[in-house]
MOPAC internal coordinates of N, CA, C and O (Angstrom, degrees):
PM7 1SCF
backbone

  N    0.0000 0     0.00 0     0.00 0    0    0    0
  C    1.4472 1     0.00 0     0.00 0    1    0    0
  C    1.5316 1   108.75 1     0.00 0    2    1    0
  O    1.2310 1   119.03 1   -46.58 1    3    2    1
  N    1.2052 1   119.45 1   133.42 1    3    2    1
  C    1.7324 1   121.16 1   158.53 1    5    3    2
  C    1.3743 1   126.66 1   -52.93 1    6    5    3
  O    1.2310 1   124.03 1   -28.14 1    7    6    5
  N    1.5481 1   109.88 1   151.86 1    7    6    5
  C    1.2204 1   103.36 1  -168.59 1    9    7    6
  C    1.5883 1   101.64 1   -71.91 1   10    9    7
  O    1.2310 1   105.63 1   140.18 1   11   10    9
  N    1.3461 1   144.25 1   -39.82 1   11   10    9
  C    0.8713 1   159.44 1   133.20 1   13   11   10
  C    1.5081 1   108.88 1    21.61 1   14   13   11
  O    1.2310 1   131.56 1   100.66 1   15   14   13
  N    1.4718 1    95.29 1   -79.34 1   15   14   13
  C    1.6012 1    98.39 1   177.49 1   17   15   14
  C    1.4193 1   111.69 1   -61.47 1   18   17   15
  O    1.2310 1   116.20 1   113.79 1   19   18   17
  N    1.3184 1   124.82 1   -66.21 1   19   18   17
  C    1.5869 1   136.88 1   162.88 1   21   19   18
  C    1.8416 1   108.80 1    -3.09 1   22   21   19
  O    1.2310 1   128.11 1   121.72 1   23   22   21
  N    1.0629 1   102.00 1   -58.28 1   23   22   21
  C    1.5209 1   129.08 1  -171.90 1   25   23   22
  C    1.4517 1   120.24 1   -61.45 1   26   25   23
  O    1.2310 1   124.57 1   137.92 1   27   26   25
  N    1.3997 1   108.84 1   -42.08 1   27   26   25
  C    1.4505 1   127.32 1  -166.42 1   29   27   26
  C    2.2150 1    98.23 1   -98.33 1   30   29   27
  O    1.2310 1   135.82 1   155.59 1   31   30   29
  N    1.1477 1    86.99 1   -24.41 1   31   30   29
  C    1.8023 1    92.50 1  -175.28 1   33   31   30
  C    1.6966 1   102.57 1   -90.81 1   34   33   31
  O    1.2310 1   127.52 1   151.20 1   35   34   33
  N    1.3133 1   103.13 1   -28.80 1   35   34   33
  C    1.8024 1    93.81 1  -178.81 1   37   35   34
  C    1.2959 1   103.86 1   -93.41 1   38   37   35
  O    1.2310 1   120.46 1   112.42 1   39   38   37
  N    1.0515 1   116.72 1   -67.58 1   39   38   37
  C    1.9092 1   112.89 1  -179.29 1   41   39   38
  C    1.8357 1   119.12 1   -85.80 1   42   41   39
  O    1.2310 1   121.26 1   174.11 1   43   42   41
  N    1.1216 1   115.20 1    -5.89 1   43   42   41
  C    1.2275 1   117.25 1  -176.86 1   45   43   42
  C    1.3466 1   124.20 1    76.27 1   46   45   43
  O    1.2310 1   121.85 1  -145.82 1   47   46   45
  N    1.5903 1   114.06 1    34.18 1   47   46   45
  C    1.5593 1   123.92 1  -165.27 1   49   47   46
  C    1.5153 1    97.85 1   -74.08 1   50   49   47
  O    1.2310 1   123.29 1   -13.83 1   51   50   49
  N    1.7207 1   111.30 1   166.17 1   51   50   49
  C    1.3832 1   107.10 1   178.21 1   53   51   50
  C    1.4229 1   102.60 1  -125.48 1   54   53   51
  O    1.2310 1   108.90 1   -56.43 1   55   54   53
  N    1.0240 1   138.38 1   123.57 1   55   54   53
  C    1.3616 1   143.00 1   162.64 1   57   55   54
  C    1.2877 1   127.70 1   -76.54 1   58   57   55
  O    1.2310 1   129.02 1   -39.53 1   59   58   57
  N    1.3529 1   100.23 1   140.47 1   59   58   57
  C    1.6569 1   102.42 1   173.67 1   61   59   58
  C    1.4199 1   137.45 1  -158.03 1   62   61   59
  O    1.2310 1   133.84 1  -141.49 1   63   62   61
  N    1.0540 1    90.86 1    38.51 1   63   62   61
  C    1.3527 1   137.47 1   153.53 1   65   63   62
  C    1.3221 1   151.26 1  -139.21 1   66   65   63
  O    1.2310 1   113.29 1   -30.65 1   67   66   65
  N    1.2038 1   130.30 1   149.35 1   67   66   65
  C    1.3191 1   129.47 1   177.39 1   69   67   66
  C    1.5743 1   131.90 1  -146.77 1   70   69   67
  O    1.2310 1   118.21 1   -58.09 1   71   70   69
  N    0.8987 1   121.01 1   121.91 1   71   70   69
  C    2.3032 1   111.59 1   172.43 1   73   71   70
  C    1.2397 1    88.68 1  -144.61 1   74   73   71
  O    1.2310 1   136.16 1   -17.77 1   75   74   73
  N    1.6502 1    86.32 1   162.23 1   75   74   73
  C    1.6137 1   132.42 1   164.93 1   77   75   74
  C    1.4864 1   114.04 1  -135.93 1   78   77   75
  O    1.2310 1   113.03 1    32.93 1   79   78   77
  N    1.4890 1   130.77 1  -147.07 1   79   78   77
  C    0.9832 1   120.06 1  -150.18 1   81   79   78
  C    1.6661 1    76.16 1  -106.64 1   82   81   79
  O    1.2310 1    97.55 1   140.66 1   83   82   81
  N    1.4418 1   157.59 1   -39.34 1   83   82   81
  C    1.0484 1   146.73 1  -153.85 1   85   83   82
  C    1.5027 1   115.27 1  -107.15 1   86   85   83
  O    1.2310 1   116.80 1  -164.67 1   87   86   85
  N    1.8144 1   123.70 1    15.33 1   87   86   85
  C    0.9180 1   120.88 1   158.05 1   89   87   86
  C    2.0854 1   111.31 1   156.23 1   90   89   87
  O    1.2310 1   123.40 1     4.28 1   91   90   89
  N    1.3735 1   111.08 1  -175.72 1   91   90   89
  C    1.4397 1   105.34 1   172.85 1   93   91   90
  C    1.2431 1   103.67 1  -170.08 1   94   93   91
  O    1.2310 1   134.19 1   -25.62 1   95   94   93
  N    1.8812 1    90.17 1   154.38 1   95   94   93
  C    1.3917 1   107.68 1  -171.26 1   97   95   94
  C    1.5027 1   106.55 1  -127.96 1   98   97   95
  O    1.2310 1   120.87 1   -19.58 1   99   98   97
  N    1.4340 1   115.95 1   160.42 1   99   98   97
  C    1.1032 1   129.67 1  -170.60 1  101   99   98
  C    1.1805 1   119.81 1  -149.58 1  102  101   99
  O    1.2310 1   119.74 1   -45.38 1  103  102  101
  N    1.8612 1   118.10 1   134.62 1  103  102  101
  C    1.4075 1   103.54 1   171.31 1  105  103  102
  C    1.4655 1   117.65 1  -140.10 1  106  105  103
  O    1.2310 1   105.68 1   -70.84 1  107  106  105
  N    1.5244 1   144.16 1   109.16 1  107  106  105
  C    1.6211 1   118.91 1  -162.09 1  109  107  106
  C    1.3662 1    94.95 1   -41.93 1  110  109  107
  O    1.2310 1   103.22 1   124.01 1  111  110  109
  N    0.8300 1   148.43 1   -55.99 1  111  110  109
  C    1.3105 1   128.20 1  -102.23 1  113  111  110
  C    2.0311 1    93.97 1  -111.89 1  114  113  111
  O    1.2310 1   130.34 1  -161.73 1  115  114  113
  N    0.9439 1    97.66 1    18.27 1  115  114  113
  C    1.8974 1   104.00 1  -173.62 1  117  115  114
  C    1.5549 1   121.74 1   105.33 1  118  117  115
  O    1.2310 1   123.91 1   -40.29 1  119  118  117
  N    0.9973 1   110.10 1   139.71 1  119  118  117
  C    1.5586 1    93.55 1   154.41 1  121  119  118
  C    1.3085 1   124.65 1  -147.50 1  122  121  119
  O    1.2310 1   123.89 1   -18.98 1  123  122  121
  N    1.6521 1   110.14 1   161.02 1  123  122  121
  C    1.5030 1   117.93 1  -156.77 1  125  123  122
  C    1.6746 1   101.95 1   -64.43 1  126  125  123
  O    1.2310 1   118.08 1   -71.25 1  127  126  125
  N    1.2072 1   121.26 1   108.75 1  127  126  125
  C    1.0804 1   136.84 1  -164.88 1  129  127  126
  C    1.9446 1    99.75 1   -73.53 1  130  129  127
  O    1.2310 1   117.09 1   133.74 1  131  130  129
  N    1.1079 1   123.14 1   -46.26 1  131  130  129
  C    1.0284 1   136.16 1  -165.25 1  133  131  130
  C    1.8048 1   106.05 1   -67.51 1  134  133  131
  O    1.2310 1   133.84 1   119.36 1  135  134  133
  N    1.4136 1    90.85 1   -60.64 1  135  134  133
  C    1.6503 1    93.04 1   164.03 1  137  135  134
  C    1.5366 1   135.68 1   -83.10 1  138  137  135
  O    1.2310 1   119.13 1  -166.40 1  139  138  137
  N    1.4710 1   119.26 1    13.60 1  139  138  137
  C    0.9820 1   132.84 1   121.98 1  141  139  138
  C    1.4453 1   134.79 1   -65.08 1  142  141  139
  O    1.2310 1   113.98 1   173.71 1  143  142  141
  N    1.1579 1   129.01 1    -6.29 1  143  142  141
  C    1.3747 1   128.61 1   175.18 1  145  143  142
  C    1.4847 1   103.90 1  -118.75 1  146  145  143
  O    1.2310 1   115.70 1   155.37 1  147  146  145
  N    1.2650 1   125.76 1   -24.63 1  147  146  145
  C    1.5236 1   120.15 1   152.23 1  149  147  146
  C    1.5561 1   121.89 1   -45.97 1  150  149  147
  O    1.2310 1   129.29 1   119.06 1  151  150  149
  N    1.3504 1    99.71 1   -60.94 1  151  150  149
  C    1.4042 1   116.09 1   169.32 1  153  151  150
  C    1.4473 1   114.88 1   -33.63 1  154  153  151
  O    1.2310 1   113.90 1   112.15 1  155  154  153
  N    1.0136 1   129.16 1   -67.85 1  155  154  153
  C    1.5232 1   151.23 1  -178.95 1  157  155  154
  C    2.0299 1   117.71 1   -43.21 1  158  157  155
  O    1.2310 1   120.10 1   180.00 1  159  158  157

């Protein structure tokens, strides 16, 4: 599992951002963490 997910399921953090080596996305406003790692 990502820390990402890990993160958002124990404390309820919100992310909003993301990269790897082929690019990154960003959103203020959160993003669906879950379907970002589907995606992937």
């Amino acid at each position: 599992m990502y820390a990402a997910a890990i993160s958002k399921e124990m404390v309820g953090s919100t992310v909003v951002a993301v990269a790897d080596s082929k690019g990154s996305i960003y959103d203020a406003n959160g993003l669906d963490i879950e379907a970002v790692i589907a995606r992937k």
